[in-house]
Phi, psi and omega in degrees: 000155176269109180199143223233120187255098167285061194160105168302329306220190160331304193281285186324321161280004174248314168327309170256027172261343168297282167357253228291335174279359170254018122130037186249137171280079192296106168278102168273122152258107193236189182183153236007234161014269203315327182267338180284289208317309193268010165295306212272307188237356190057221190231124209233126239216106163264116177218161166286324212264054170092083174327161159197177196227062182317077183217131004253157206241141161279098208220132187181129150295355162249128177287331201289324191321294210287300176120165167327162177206183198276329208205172192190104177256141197244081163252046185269150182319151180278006159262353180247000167299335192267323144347289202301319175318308176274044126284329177258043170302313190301354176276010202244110166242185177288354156290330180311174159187149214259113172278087163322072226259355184304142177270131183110208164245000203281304229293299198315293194304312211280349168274329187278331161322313188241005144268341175113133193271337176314309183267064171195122168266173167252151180164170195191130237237131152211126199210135138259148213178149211200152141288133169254351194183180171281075172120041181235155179224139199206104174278120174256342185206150205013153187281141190271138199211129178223130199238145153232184197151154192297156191271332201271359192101348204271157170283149192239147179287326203276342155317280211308302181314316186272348152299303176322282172331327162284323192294331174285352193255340164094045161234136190296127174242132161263131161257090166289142228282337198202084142353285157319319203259306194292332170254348151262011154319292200282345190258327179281326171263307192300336199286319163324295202259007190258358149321285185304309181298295168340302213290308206267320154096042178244157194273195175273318188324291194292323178302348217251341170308317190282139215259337193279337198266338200269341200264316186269350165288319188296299174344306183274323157316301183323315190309279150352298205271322185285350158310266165331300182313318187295342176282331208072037175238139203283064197281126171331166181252034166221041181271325156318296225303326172281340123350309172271341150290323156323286168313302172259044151272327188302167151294120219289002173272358217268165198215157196256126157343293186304314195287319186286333161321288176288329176296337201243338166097049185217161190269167206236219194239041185304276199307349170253349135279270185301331167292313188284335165321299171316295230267300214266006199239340174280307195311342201247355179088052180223103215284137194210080163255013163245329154284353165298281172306351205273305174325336198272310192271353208241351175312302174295301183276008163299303147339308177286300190312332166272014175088357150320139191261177196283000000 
């Protein structure tokens, strides 16, 4: 397959750096640092499951250069899709279809807005896993897993290929029977925990220790599930629990994308996580008072960080 990963970062670089090292013609879309380093050195990839090494990686800050591709994996933060959505127009051809990879729910309506909803599946990604430097990626944590699928559910051919393709890359890929439900699954623990991790400035170790910290990660997945439902959307009725296995599988220093954000003083995914909790939990007439504070309190340096005034 032809396929083109627009945002390199963690998620993009290491999935399509999994890609291309199993022999798929992979295109990165980067920019600045990060896209010279990997021109210069290519993409240099620290994992538990086994270091590589990418050199020379097919990398470029213009899309029209590339051209349609088979697939469009989208990892760029989940405040810059609807950007990025019109910028990989020239990656769309009528055959593409576009993988969201985004922490949330959004991701999906807001590429089908400017893109045509015929070309965007749903989906989501779970691995930690951080950019350490410029052409450098560095997975640390869980085993990375990634699931897509047609939004109405139906099976697809073009699903069934690009699993195959993670599976020759040795990464667990999923078509899951209900999409929807499988991304909010995965949006009820990050959003849960890289809240909570901001509000505390704590690692999962100590959240998942502490009886007081541990009482407020459930609390806000709960939050989460009742969202959903009022949404119609079908969440298993162990969807906490596995969620809270999950939190206590991890490494106990490890940390959420967002909670690294905000902590380092960049702007983050507030609003599309613990905001969109709030914001899509009103539509529906459904009370979120522990995302509501998380939202509240983590806000004012949100703000600060794009530069907004209070």
């Amino acid at each position: 397959m032809r396929i083109a990963v627009f945002g390199a970062g963690a998620v993009g670089g290491y999935f399509g750096g999994r890609l291309a090292q199993a022999g798929e013609e992979v295109i990165f879309i980067a920019r600045g640092e990060h896209l010279q380093a990997m021109r210069r050195q290519g993409l240099q990839v620290e994992s538990i499951l086994g270091d590589f090494h990418l050199y020379p990686v097919q990398a470029t800050d213009d899309p029209a250069q590339v051209g349609p591709v088979d697939v469009v994996l989208v990892g760029v933060k989940a405040w810059q899709v609807p950007e990025a959505a019109r910028a990989m127009r020239p990656l769309v051809g009528p055959e593409s279809f576009v993988v969201p990879l985004q922490n949330g729910v959004e991701a999906p309506d807001q590429l089908a807005a400017v893109l045509d909803p015929e070309h965007v599946l749903g989906g989501l990604c779970k691995i930690f896993s951080a950019r350490v430097g410029p052409g450098r990626i560095r997975h640390a944590g869980a085993e990375p897993y990634i699931a897509f699928g047609e939004l109405d559910n139906r099976p697809s051919e073009r699903a069934e290929r690009l699993r195959q393709a993670f599976l020759r890359a040795g990464v667990k890929a999923e078509v899951p029977p209900d999409i929807q439900a499988a991304m909010w699954e995965k949006f009820l623990f990050i959003a849960s925990l890289g809240g909570v991790g901001a509000v505390t400035r704590a690692p999962v170790g100590v959240l998942r220790s502490l009886p007081q910290t541990r009482q407020m990660l459930l609390q806000a997945m709960e939050e989460i599930v009742a969202v959903a439902q009022a949404r119609g959307i079908a969440l298993a009725g162990d969807a906490v629990d596995r969620a809270m296995a999950f939190v206590d599988s991890l490494p106990p220093g490890a940390t959420a994308s967002m909670q690294r954000d905000i902590l380092e003083g960049r702007p983050s995914e507030l609003e599309a996580q613990n905001g969109a909790v709030v914001r899509l939990g009103r539509e529906v007439g459904v009370a979120t008072p522990l995302h509501t504070f998380l939202y509240h309190s983590l806000l004012p340096q949100e703000r600060r960080a794009r530069g907004l005034g209070v």
